[in-house]
N, C-alpha and C positions, 0 to 999 in steps of 0.2 A: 396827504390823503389823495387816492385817485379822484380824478375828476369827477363831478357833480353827469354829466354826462355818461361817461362810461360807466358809473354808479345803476346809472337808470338804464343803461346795453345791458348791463349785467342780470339783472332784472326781467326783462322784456323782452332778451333773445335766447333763445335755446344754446347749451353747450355744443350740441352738435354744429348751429350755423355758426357760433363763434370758432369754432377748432376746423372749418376746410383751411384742406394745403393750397397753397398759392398756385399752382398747377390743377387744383381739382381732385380725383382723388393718388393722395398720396399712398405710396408704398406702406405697405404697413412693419418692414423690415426695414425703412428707413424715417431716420428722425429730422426734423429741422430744428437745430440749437440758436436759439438767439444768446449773442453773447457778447463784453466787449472788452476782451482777450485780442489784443492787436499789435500788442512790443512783441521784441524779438520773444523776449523770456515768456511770452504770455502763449505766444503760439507754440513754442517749443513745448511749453507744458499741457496745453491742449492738444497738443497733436498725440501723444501718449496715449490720449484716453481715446482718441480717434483710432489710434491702432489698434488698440485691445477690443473696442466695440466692434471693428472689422472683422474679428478674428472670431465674435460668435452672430456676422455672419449677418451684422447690422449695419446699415449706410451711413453714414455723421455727414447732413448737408449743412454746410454750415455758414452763420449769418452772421457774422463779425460785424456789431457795429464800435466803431471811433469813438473814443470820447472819456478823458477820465471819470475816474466815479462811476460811469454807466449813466452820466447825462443823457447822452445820444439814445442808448437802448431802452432807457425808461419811457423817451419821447417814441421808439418807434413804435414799441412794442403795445403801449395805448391806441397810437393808430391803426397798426396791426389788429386787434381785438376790434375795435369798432369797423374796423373796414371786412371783419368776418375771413381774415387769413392767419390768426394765431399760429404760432409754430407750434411742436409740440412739444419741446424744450425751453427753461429762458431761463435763466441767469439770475436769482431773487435773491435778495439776500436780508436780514436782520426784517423787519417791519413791513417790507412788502410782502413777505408771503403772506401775513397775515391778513394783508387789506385784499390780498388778490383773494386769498381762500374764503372772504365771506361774500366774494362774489357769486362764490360756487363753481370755479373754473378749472381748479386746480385737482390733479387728481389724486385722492389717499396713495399712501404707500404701507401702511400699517403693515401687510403682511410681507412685504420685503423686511422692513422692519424687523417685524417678529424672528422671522428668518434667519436675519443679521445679527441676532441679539443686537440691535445697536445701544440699548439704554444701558446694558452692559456692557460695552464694549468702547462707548463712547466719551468721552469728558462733557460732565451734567450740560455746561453751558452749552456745549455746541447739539447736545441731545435735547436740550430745551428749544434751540432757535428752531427744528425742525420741527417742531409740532404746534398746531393751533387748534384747539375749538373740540379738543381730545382725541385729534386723529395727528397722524404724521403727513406733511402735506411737503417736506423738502427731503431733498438727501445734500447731507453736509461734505462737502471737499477738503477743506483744510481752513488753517484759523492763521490770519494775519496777525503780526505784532504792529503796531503803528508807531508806537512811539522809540524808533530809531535814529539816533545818530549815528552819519557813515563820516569816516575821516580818512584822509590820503595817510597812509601809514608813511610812505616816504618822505614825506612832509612833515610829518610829526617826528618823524623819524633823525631827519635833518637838523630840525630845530629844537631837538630834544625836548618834546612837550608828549605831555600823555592826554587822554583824550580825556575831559573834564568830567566831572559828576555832579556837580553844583553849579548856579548860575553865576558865582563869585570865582569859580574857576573857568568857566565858560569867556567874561570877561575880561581876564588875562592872559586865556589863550589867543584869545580875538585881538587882542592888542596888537600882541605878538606875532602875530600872522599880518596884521594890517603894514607893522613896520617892518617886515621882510618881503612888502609889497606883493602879497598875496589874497584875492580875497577870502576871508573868511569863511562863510555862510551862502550857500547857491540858494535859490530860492525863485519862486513865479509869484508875480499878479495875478496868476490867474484863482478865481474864485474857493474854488475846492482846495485849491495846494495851501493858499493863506487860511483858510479854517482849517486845516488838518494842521499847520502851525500851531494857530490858537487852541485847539482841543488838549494837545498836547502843552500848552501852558497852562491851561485850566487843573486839569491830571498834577502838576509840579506844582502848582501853588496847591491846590486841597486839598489830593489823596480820590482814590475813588470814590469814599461816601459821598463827600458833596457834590463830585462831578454826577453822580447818578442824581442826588435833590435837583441839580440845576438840569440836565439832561434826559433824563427817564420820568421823575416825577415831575417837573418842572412848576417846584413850588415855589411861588411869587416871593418868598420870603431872600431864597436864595440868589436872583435875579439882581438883589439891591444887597445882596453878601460884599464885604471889602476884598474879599478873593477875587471876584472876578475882576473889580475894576484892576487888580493888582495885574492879573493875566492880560487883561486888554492895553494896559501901560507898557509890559514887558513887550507884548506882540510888537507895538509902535518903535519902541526903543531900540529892536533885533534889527529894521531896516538899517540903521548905521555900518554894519557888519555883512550889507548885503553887494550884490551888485548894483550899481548906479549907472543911468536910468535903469530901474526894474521893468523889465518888462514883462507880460505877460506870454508865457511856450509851455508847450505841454510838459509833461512831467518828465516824458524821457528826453528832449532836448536839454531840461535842467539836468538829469543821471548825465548826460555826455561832457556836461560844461564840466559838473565833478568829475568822472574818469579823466579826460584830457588835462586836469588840476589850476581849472580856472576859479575853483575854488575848492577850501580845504575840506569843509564840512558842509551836508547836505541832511536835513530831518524830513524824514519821508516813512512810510510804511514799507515791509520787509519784501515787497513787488520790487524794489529798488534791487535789493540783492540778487535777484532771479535775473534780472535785466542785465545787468554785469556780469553774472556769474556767462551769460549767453553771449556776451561782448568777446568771451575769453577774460575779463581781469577777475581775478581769484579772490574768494572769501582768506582773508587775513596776510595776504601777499598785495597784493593793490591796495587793498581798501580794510578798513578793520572796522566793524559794527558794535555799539554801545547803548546804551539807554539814553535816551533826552535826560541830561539835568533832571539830578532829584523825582526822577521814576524809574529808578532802578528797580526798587521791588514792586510796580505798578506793571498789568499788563495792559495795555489800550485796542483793543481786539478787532476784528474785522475776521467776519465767516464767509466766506464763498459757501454758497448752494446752489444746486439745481430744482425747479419746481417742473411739473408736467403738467402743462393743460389737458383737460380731460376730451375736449372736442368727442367724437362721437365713441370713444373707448376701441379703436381698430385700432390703436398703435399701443394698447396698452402693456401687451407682453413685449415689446421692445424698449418701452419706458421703463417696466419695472426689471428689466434685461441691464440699463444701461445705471440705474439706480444700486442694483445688486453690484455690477460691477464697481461703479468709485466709491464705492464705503468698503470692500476688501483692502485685505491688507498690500500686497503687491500694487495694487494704481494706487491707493493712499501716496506708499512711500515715494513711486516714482514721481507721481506729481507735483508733488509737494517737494520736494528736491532742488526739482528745478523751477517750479513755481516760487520759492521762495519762503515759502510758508511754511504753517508746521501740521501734522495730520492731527486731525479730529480723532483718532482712536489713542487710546491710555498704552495701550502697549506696544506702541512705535519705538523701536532702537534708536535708543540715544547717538552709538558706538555710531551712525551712519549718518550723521547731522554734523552739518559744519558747527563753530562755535555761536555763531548767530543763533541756530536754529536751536540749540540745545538752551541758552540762554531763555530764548523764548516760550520752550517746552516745562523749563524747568520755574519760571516763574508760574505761568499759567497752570501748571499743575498745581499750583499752591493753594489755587481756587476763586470763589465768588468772592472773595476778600480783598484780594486783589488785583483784580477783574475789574475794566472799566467799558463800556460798550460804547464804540466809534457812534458821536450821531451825522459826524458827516459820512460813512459808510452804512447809513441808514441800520445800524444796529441798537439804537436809543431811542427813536420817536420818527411818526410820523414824516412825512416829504415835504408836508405847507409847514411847517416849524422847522424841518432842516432848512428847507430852502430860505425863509425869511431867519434864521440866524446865519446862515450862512453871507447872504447877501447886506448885513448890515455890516459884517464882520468885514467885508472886501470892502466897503464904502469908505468905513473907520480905516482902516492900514494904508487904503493909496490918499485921502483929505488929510495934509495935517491942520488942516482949519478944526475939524474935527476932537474936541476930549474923548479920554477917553471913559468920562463921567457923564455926560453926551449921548455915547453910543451904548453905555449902559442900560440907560434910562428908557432908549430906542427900545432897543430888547425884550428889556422888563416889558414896557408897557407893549409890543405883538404879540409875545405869549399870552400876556393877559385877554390881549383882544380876541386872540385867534382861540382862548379858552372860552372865553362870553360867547363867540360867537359857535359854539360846541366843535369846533374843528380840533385837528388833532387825539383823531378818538387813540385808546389806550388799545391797543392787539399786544400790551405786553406779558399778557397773563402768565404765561410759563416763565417767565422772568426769573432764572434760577437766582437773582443777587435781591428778589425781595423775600 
């Protein structure tokens, strides 16, 4: 949840002082994008949409902050709003548009929208993350797959192994790669990479339904489910197959230890592919992409959106200028290409998507069924309940002093708390999977 502070800015300050440009007054032909697109593949793919906005004749200042997940931009961009220099762009995704929009900051987009047909035009789930409160308050970019396995095809290739689909095959690949003295499984300490592990064991041991009970509704019942303890056992157990010491590096130091083949297999979100693909190593020539162990028919999702603060509405026809644009078909496909990702609109060309992507298109088409919503890509719940599972989750995987019957129980009992104490409010009402 945003802070109890900015709660009450929101409240007590007008949209116009919360929306000046950092300079005073800004151009109203150019925008400032908060954003935190900073690998190679991230800028490659932003830059795309930079040139297309150029071309009708609109400035992209743009504010790249560091940091996987959008750590960093969530931190600046709170202080940005109370310090009264909001951009007029920023990067929102699953849960906080909602918390940001009943601040009253953000501004409709309803008749781009309309415009766009996007309700038809768009797949239900990513037409639902865009709307709260009965208006449309984001414009949707593309839709991440998270739960990816990448493997050194040469490697495999070598050793004649195929890339596994069960965790019983996973084991005997890992074997086999341990005793050809290679490591298996790349992998970070660092916080966000080891829950984006865990989510994706969560997803393999239950199937969507229960990872939405445990994630979306987050009913106590399921908290104290044998599934999860099963998924918090396995998470522990994968460190075997990892590097030693593990250390904690950002996500794209881990992509490079995998291309240069210090290790075989890396489970990441489909940002991994875009990053490669920009490195020059090729989708299914270097590297070959698969489903995590027993979620092959599971999609584990992550939406990139844009929201628009409304500050005093003088940048509004450039907002709704740069909104118009990446929900068309043409920046859909380009950026999403090389983003890595797959487009939010249903009639995106299979014939022009690597195997990855088509994979990804072609499950998620299948629908709310099998659709899982990322909660550490804040597409499930709230920020105080990402952040406190998130953070138990990285305590449990680096302490083996730690059970994983223990760190269950941890769990359980902060949503509980953080439920008593009414935090975690629900903004997930367009919820196309209830």
């Amino acid at each position: 949840m945003i802070d109890r502070a900015l709660a009450r800015a929101g409240r007590g300050i007008s949209c116009s002082l919360l929306g000046l440009s950092l300079m005073g007054a800004a151009r109203a032909d150019a925008l400032q994008v908060l954003h935190w697109w900073t690998s190679a593949g991230e800028r490659k793919a932003a830059n795309t949409l930079v040139t297309r906005l150029a071309a009708e004749g609109i400035d992209w200042r743009d504010a790249a902050i560091p940091g996987g997940a959008g750590v960093g931009a969530v931190k600046v961009l709170k202080s940005r709003v109370l310090s009264g220099t909001s951009p007029e762009v920023m990067q929102l995704i699953g849960f906080s548009v909602g918390e940001w929009a009943e601040l009253g900051l953000l501004l409709p987009l309803d008749s781009v929208a309309l415009a766009g047909n996007w309700g038809a035009q768009m797949y239900p789930t990513a037409w639902a993350q865009a709307q709260h409160g009965g208006h449309v308050m984001a414009a949707p970019l593309g839709i991440h797959r998270v739960n990816n396995l990448y493997y050194n095809r040469k490697v495999f290739n070598r050793l004649g192994i195929a890339p596994p689909k069960t965790w019983g095959e996973f084991e005997r690949v890992a074997k086999q790669l341990k005793q050809a003295g290679i490591t298996p499984l790349a992998q970070s300490s660092e916080a966000w990479q080891v829950a984006t592990l865990f989510e994706t064991l969560v997803l393999a041991e239950s199937g969507p339904g229960y990872y939405r009970e445990l994630f979306v509704q987050k009913n106590p019942a399921a908290f104290a489910d044998a599934r999860l303890l099963r998924a918090l056992t396995r998470l522990k157990a994968l460190k075997q197959w990892m590097p030693q010491p593990l250390a904690e590096k950002p996500w794209t130091e881990v992509t490079r230890q995998f291309a240069d083949g210090d290790a075989a297999m890396f489970i990441m979100g489909d940002w991994v592919k875009g990053e490669l693909n920009a490195w020059g190593v090729a989708t299914d020539d270097g590297f070959g992409c698969a489903a995590v162990p027993e979620t092959g028919n599971y999609h584990l999702y992550s939406i990139d959106t844009f929201a628009m603060f409304a500050a005093d509405y003088s940048h509004q026809a450039a907002q709704e200028k740069l909104a118009q644009l990446i929900t068309a078909a043409p920046a859909q496909a380009e950026y999403n290409q090389i983003k890595g990702s797959i487009s939010v609109l249903r009639t995106a060309d299979p014939a022009k998507m690597d195997s990855c992507a088509r994979a990804s298109a072609q499950t998620f088409a299948r629908g709310a069924a099998v659709q899982a919503p990322s909660f550490v890509h804040r597409m499930a719940t709230d920020e105080t309940s990402k952040d406190a599972i998130i953070a138990e989750v990285r305590r449990y995987f680096i302490d083996d002093r730690i059970s994983a019957a223990d760190s269950q129980r941890r769990i359980g009992a902060m949503m509980q708390a953080l439920s008593k104490q009414g935090k975690g409010k629900d903004y997930g009402a367009q919820d196309p999977h209830r």
